[in-house]
N, C-alpha and C positions, 0 to 999 in steps of 0.2 A: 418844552413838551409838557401838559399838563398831565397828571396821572388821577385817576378815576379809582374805586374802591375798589370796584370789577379787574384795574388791570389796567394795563394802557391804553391810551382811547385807539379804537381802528387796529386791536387786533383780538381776533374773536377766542374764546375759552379752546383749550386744547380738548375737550370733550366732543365740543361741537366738530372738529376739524376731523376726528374718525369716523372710520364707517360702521355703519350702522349694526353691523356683525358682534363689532369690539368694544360698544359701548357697555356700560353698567347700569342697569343691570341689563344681562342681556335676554334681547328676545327669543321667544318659542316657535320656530316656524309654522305653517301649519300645517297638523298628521291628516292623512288619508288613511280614511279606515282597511282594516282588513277586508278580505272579502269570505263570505258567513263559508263558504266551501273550503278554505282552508281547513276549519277546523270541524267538520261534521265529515259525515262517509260521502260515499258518492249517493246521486240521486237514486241509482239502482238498488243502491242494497237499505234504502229508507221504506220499506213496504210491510205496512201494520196489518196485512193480510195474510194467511197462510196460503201455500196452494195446495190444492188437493192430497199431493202426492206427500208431502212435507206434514198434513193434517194426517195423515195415515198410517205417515210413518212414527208421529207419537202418540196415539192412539194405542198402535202396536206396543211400542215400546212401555207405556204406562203398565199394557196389561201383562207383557214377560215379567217386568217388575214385580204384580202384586201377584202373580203366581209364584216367582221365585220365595218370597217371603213367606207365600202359604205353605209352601214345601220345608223350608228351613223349619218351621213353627211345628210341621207335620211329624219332620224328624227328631228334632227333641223329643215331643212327645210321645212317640215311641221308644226313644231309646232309657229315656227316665223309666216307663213302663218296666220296660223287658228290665235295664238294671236291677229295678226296685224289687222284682221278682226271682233275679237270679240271686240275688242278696240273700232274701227272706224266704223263697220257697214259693212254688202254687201254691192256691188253696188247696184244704181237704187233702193235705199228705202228697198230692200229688209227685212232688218236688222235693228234695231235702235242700234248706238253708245251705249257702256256700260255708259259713263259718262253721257248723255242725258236721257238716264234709269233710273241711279240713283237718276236726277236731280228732274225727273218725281216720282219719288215713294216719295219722302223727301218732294215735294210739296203738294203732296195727303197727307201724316201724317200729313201734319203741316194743312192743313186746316179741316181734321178732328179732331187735338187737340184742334183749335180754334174754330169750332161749340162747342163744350163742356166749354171751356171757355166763348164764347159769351152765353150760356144760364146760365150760375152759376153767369154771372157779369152783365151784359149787357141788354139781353132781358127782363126785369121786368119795363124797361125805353123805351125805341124802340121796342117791341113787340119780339114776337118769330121769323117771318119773317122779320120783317126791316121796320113793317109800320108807325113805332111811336105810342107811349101811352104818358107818361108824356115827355119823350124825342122828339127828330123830326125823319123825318122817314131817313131811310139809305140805301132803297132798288130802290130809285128813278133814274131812267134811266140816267138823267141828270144829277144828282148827280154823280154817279159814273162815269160818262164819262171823268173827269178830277176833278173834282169839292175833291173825298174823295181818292186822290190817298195817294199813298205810306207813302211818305214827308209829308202829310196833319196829316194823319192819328196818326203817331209816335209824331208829336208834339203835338196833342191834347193828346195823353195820356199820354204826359211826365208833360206837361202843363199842362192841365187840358179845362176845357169850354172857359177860359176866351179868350184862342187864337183865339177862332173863330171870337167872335164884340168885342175883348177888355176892356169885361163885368168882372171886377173883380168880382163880386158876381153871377158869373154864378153859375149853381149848379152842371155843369157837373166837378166831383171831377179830382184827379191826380191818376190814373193808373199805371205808371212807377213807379220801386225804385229806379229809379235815379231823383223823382222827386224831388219838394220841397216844403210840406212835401214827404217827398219816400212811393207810394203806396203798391200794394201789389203783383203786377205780375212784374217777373224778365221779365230780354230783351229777351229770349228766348217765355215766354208765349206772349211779346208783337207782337214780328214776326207771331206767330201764331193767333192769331186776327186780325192782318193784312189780313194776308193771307185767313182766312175764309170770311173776309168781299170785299176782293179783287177778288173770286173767281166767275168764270164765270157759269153759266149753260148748259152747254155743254157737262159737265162730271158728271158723278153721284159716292157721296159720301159714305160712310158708317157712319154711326153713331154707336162710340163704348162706350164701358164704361169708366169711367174718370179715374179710377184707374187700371183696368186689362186689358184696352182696347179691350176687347175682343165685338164683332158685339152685337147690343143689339137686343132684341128678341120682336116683339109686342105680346104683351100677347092675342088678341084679334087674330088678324088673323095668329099668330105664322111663320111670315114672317120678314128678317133683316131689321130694318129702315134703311132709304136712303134719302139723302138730295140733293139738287144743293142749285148752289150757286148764287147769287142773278144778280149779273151782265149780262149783253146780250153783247155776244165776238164780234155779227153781227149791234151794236148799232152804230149809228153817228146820231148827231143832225142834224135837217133839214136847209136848206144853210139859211143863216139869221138868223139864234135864236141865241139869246142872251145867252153868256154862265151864267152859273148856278153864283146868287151871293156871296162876301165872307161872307155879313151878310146879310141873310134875317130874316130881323127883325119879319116882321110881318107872320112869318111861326112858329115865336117861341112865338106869344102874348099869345095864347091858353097853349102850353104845360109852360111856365112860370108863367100863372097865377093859373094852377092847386096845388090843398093843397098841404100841405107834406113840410117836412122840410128837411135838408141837408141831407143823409146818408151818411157812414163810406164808403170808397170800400172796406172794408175789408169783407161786406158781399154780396149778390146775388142782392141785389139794390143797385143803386147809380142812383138816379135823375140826369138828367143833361138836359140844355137849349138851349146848345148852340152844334152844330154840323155841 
């Protein structure tokens, strides 16, 4: 049998003997397209027209829209308004400033917690109104005109007496707990005795109770007690008077040679000399 390069003669390539499926490389049958409605909507709902009713209804809709926004837009600007005005106040006085209001109501508290303070500490020495008993008096025009301001006032109670003549054995005690020894009213009750003794007569107070602070009631004529406050807002000393001294000695000979010995502040008296 002669052999050929191919292979032995008269027997064909094992390639050619399969089918045509399993040859190499193998063929691609041929695809059938999709058809275009598989993947678009249906014919019904492809329609570039609106109809009437559909035109109408966003028509509608556009304008709910641009009115709802003109409204939003309307209310801000109103309420900026009205804020800006509650803040600040109308024109021309009409209106007082909220923060001027506040200012004003926190000042009325605080000098109605300090009448109640001034009578549990205070007035058993300087009297009920400020005319002086074993203390000196407090309710003196001149006095108050510069003489018992602010600054004056806060160091005599942190200090005590002695800051008025430099009297270490005054008897007028230390008030503040930040003193030294530390008395009995924090800096909150001492702001508040300032202020009742700093307050002018021009406005009329309430007197409430110390702990429920609710108006107190006169048991006799069943009407709220009411106080002013001792200073005159309309006062100025006449041109040439001498202003009020830092020690006047001889206004304290009388309440300094009265009996009684030191009290505690811890309770409703505390003697004091000097003021």
């Amino acid at each position: 049998m002669t052999e050929t390069p191919g292979g032995p003669v008269g027997r064909e390539p094992e390639a050619e003997r399969l089918p045509a499926e399993q040859r190499l490389p193998a063929t691609r049958p041929p695809a059938v397209p999709a058809p275009v409605e598989r993947f678009t909507s249906p014919p019904a709902t492809r329609t570039f027209e609106l109809t009437p009713e559909r035109a109408a209804q966003v028509v509608r809709q556009s304008s709910n829209a641009r009115w709802v926004g003109f409204l939003a837009v309307v209310v801000v600007i109103l309420f900026v308004a009205i804020y800006w005005f509650y803040e600040l106040g109308l024109p021309l006085g009409i209106s007082e400033p909220r923060l001027e209001s506040e200012v004003s109501a926190q000042q009325v508290t605080a000098v109605e917690r300090g009448y109640n303070i001034y009578e549990a500490n205070c007035a058993r020495c300087h009297g009920n109104q400020g005319e002086g008993n074993i203390g000196p008096t407090l309710n003196r025009q001149d006095k108050l005109f510069a003489h018992l301001s602010e600054d004056y006032l806060r160091n005599i109670l942190v200090v005590g007496g002695r800051y008025a003549c430099g009297n270490p054995l005054s008897l007028m005690p230390i008030w503040s707990d930040e003193g030294h020894p530390p008395g009995p009213l924090n800096y909150r009750q001492i702001d508040e005795l300032i202020a009742f003794l700093r307050a002018t007569d021009d406005e009329t107070f309430i007197a409430r109770h110390p702990e429920l602070l609710d108006p107190r009631i006169d048991p006799v004529t069943g009407e709220v007690v009411t106080f002013k406050g001792w200073r005159d807002a309309d006062y100025a000393p006449e041109p040439g008077a001498s202003p009020y001294p830092a020690c006047w000695a001889d206004e304290f000979t009388a309440a300094s040679a009265a009996p009684g010995g030191s009290a505690a502040p811890g309770g409703s008296a505390a003697p004091g000399a000097s003021a």
